[in-house]
C-alpha positions in Angstrom: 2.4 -11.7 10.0 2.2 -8.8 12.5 -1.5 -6.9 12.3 -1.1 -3.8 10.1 -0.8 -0.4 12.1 -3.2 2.2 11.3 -3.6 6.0 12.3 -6.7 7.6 12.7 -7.0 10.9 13.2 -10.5 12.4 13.9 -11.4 14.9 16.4 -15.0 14.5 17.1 -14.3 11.6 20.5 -17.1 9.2 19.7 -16.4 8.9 16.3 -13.0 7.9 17.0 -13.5 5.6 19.9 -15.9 3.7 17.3 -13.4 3.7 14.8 -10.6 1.9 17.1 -13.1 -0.1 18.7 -14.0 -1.5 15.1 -10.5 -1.4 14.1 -9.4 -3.4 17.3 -12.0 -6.1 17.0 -10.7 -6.8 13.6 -7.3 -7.5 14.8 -5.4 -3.9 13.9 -3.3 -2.4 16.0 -4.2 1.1 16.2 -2.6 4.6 16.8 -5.3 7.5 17.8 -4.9 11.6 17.3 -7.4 13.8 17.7 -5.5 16.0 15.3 -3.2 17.1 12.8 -0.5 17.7 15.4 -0.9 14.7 17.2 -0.8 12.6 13.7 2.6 14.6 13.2 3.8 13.2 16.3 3.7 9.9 15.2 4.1 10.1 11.3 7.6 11.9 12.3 8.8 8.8 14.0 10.8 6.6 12.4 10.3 4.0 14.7 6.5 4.0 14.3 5.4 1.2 11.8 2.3 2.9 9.8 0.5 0.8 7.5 -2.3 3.1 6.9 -3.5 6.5 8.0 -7.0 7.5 8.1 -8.0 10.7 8.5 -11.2 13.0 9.0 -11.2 16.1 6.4 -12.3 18.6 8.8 -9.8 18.6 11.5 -9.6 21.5 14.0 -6.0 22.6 13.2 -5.0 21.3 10.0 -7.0 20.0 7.0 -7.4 16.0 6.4 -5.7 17.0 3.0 -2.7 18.7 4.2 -1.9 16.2 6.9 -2.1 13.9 4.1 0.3 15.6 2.3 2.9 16.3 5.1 2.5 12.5 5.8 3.2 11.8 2.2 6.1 13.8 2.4 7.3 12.3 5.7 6.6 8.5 4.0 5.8 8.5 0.7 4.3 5.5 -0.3 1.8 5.8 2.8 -1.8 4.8 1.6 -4.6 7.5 2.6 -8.1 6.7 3.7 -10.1 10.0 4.2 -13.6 9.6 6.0 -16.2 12.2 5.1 -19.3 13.5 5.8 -19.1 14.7 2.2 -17.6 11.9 0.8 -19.3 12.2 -2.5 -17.8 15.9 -2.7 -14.8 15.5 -1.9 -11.5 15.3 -4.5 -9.4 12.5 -3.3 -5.8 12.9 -4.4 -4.2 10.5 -6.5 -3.9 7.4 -4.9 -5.8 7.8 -1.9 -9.1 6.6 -0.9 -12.5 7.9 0.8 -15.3 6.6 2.9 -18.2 8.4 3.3 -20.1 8.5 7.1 -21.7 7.1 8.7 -20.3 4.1 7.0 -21.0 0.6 8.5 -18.4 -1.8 10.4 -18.1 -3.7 7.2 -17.9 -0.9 4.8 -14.6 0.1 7.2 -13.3 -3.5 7.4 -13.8 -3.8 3.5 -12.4 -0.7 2.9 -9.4 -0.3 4.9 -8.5 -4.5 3.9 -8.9 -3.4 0.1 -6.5 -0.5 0.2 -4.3 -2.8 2.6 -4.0 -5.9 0.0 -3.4 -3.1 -2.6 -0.2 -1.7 -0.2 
């Protein structure tokens, strides 16, 4: 089995170099935007496997929730992981999921391996 593909889309550079880096050591292959119209880039192509897109709320262009919507439009049965400083706040649409930061290397790897098995 090929390692699941996941985008993640958070502008803030050190945040998202630590994402990837954990995401990389656990063996996923990862896609990185630093924002909405970046993530569009890659959600719009067919030929890009995406197993699971996860995505800051506060994004400079676009909102975390309307990229998540577009994406759902563009492939509908993608799962959502959105990562919050406001996790506890925040109103996750159906069948998505949240993480709140910081969150710790195996709070991601539990996470994003739960809503995986659940794909």
């Amino acid at each position: 089995m090929s390692a699941s593909t996941i985008l993640v889309v958070e502008d803030d550079n050190i945040v998202r170099m630590l994402i990837l880096d954990v995401l990389e050591e656990l063996e996923y292959s990862v896609l990185e935007a630093a924002d909405g119209e970046q993530a569009l880039k890659f959600l719009e192509d067919n030929d890009q496997t995406i197993d699971l897109l996860m995505t800051d709320l506060g994004l400079p262009d676009i909102s975390g929730k309307e990229l998540a919507a577009k994406a759902r439009n563009l492939r509908p049965t993608l799962p959502v992981l959105f990562a919050s400083g406001y996790s506890e706040d925040i109103d996750v649409p159906t069948g998505m999921h949240s993480i709140g930061k910081p969150f710790s290397i195996d709070q991601l790897r539990d996470k994003v391996k739960s809503i995986l098995e659940q794909a």
